[in-house]
N, C-alpha and C positions, 0 to 999 in steps of 0.2 A: 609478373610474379602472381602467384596465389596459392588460396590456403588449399589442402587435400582436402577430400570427399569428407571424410571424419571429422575434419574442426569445422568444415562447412554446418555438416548436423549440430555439430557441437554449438554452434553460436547461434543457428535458428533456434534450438533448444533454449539455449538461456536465455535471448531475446523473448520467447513466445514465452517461455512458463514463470519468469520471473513476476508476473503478475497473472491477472485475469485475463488479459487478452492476446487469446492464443486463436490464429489463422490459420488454416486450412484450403487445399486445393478446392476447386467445386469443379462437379464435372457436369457432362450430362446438360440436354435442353432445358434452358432455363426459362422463362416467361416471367411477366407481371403480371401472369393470372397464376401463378403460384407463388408469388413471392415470399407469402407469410410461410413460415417453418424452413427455408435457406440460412445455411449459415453464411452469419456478417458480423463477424464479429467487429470491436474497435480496439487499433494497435495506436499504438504513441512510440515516442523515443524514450529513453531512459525511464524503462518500466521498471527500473529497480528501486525508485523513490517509492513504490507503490508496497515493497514487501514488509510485511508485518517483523519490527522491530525488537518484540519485548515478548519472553515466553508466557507473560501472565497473559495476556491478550491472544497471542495463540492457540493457549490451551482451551480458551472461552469462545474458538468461533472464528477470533480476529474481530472481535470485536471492543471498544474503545473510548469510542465519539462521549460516553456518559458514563463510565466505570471513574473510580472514586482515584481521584490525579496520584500519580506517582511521576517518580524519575524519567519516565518513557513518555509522560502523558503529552509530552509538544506535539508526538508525530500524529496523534489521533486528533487531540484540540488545545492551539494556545490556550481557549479562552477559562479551559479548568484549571489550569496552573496556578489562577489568582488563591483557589480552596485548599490546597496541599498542606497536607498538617506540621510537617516538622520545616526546619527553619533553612535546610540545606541538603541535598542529596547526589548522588552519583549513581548510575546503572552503566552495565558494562555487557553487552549482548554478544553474540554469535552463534554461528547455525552454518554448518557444509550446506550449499544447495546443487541440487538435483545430482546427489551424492548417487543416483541410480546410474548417470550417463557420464558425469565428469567426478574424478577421484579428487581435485584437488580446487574446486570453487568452492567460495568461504564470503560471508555476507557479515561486516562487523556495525555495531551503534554503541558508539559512547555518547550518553547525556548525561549532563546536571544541573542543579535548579538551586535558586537562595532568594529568600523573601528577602524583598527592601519595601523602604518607608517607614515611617515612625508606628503606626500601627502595625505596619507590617500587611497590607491590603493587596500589595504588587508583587510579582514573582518574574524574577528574570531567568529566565532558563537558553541553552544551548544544547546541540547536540552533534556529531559527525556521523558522517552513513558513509562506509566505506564497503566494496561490494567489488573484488578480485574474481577475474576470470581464469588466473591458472596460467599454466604456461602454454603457448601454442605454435604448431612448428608450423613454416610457412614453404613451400616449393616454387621450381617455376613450372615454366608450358611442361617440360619435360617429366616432372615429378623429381628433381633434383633439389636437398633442402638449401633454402637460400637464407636460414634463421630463424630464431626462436623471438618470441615475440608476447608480454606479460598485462594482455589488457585488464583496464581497471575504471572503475567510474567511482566518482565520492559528491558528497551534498553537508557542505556548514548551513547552521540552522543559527538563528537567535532569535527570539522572542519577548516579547513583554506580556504579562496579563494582569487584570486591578479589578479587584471586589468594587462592585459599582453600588450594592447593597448588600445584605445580609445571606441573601441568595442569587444573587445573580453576578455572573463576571464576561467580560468579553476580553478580546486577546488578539493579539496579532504577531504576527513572524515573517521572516526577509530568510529568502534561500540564496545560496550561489550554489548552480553544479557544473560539475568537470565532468567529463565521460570522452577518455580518450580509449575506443577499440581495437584502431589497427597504428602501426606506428608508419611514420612517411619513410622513415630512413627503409624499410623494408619493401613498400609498394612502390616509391618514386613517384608518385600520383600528388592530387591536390586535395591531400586529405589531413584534416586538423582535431583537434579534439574538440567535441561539441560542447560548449559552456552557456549558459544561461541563469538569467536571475529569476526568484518569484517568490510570490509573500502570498504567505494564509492569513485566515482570520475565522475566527469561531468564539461562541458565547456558550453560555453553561448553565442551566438553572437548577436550582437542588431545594428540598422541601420534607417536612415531613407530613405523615398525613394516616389517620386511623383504620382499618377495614376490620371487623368483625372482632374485636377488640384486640388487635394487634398492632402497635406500632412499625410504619416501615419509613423508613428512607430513601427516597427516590430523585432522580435526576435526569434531566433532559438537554439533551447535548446536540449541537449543531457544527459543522467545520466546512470549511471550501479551502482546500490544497494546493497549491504547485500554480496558482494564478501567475502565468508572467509569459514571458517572451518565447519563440520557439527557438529549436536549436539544431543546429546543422554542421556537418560534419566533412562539409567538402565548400560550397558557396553560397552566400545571403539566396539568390535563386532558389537553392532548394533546402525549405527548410520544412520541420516538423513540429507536431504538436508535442509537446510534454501531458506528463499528465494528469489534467486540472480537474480534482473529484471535488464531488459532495459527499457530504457523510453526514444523517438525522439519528438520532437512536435515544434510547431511554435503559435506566435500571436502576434494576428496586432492589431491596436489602432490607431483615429485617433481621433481631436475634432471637433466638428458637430459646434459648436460657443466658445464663451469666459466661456460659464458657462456649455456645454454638451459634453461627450466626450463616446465613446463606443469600446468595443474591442471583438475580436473574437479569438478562440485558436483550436486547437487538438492536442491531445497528440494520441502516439501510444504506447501501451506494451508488454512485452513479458518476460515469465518467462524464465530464463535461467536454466533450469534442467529438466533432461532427462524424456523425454515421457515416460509413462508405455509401455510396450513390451509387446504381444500376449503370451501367455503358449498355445500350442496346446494339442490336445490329443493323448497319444500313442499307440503306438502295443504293442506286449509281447517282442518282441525285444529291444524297450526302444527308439524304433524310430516313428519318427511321421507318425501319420492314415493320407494315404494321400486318397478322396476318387477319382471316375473315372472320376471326370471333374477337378481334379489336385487343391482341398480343402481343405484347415486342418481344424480340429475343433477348435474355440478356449475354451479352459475352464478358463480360469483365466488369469491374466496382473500380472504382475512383473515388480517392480520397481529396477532402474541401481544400482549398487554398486560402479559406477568409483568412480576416487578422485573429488574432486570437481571444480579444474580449467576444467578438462577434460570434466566433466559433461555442463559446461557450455559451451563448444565449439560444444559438441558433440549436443545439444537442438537446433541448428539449423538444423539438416539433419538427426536427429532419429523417426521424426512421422511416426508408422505402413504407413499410409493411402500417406504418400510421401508428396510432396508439397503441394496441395490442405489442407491437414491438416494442416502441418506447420503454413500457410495461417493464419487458426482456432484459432491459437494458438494467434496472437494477438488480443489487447483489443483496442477499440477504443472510445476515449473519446472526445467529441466535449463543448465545455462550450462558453461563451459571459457575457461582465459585463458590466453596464453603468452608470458613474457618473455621477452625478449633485452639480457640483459648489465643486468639492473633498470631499463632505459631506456626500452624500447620492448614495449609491450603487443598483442595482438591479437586480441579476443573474438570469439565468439561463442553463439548460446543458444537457450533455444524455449520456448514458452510453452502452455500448453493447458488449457483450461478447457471442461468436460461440456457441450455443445451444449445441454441442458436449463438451463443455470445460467446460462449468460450469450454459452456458442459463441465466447469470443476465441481466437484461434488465431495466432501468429503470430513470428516466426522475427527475432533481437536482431542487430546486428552492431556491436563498437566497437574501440576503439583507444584509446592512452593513452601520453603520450610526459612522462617524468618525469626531470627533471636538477636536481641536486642541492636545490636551496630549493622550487624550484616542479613543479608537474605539470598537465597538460591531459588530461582524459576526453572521448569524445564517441559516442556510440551513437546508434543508427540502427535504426526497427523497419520490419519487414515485414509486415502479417496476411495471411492467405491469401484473405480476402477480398475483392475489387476494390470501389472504392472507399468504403472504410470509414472512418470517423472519425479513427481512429486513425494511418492508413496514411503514411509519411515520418515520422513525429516524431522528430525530432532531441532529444537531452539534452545539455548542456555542463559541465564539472564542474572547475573551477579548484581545484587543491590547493595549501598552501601548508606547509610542513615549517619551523616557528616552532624548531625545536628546532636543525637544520640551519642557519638567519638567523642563530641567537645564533651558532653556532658560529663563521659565517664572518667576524660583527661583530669577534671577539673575535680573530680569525688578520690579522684585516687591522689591529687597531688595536696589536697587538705589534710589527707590523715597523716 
């Protein structure tokens, strides 16, 4: 059996753009006397752990790692969950993705979060990532349909993070993910849904501090992601990386009067798994064609086999192209939000990724209108590309301030 030409795109599509790393054919003589400016990019399994979660983050860049914790704030960094101001919360996300190529993929996150401890210093939060592929008809050799078939992949989160000082928190989280793509009853093959566990850990520091007689409030934030085991979808033999990022960033905040207040951020990223490697071409000896100005040819990249902690050590200092590449390797995310009177939100952000690594480029816009129990996120992307996969995606992001419901249960049930 197998899937048509169509679902075939269809699933390179959502595999490659559900994150940043998105591969491409190479053609053409290749050498390691040109190797810097080739694209090489880096793919993982279940790139859908990687899609930005929450529209307030969207609308700013996608960026996270150091904006002020909310409901969403696990997938960026346990370790700010410990500073979250109200005592209990709920967020309820969704977003169609690559609504340009498949009509009916839909990418969902529920999280919520409840201080415990007698101060109340710790904050235990969860969250679900569930991420539907739609339905997909499958054929055989003939192009005869042989059934319909509703891939889906999903990721439980749970967490703990604890104010260690006044400013400072660190945080840790344990993942399980499912990612079943193709179903066995349909191929007859040996193929299983691919599961695996992995736990983040991130810290947070927050501060204020004076410039030119202005008070601001700032923060620096740190996370490492998706640490854990690889996952395979047919036998232990052949398995894959997930995908284990870094994420550094900072953001400052300060209020412009009693009713306006604005904030500024960047984040920085970096996949921690091993760059694809050069395959050159041989002689009859089984050695590499080296030619007279001392150049291999490359014919194809090959991806690492380490284990996976090793992979991730080794993703600092394995780019073919050396540092300059490395460099390439991270994402840079710039975002700004402005309230008025804690009500009324208005982002914006930019996004930019090394044209060798993956080329997404492309510019956030969101809004967010929050009255007392509830709130509403919604961002808006732009790539600079014309007609790119990506282009329109809308994010919606329902907040619900559980802490603020008790409150007003309990004012209405005294009168």
């Amino acid at each position: 059996m197998k899937v048509t030409s169509k679902v075939k795109s269809y699933l390179i599509a959502i595999v490659l753009l559900s994150s940043s790393q998105m591969t491409f054919a190479q053609g053409g003589l290749q050498t390691d006397k040109n190797l810097l400016g080739q694209l090489n990019t880096i793919t993982t399994a279940v790139p859908f752990l990687t899609i930005t979660p929450d529209a307030r983050a969207a609308g700013m860049g996608d960026i996270g790692v150091a904006t002020s914790p909310d409901a969403n704030g696990l997938h960026w960094n346990p370790g700010k969950m410990a500073f979250i101001e109200d005592d209990a919360g709920l967020s309820l996300g969704a977003a169609p993705w690559l609504k340009r190529l498949v009509p009916d993929i839909w990418f969902y996150y529920l999280s919520g979060y409840a201080k415990v401890g007698d101060k109340k210093r710790g904050t235990v939060a969860a969250s679900l990532r569930y991420f539907s592929l739609g339905s997909i008809q499958f054929t055989d050799e003939s192009g005869n349909p042989t059934g319909n078939d509703e891939p889906k992949e999903f990721s439980f989160d749970v967490s703990y993070s604890l104010q260690l000082s006044k400013k400072f928190s660190l945080g840790i989280a344990t993942r399980y993910i499912n990612s079943r793509l193709i179903s066995k009853r349909l191929t007859g093959a040996n193929i299983r849904p691919g599961q695996a566990v992995a736990g983040d850990i991130g810290a947070y520091y927050k501060d204020e501090i004076k410039i030119q007689d202005r008070d601001w409030n700032y923060a620096i934030g740190a996370s490492i992601t998706n640490m854990g085991s690889k996952i395979t979808y047919t036998n232990d033999a052949n398995r894959d990386f997930i995908p284990v990022n870094l994420r550094i960033g900072t953001y400052w905040e300060t209020e412009i009067d009693e009713h306006n207040k604005i904030g500024f951020g960047i984040d920085f990223n970096k996949l921690m798994v091993p760059t694809p490697q050069p395959l050159y071409l041989e002689n009859s000896a089984g050695q590499d064609s080296v030619f007279a100005d001392g150049s291999r040819v490359i014919v194809g990249w090959k991806t690492s086999d380490a284990p996976p902690i090793t992979g991730m050590f080794n993703s600092f200092g394995d780019a073919p192209g050396g540092l300059k590449e490395e460099l390439k390797e991270f994402i840079t995310n710039i975002g700004m939000e402005y309230w008025y009177d804690e009500s009324f939100a208005i982002r914006a952000g930019y996004f930019h990724e090394a044209e060798t690594k993956g080329g997404r480029k492309y510019l956030t816009l969101g809004a967010g209108i929050h009255y007392n129990v509830f709130g509403l996120d919604i961002s808006y992307l732009m790539p600079f590309k014309t007609q790119h996969p990506l282009q329109n995606t809308i994010r919606f992001t329902l907040l619900f301030d559980m802490d603020a419901f008790t409150k007003q249960n309990s004012t209405s049930t005294t009168r």
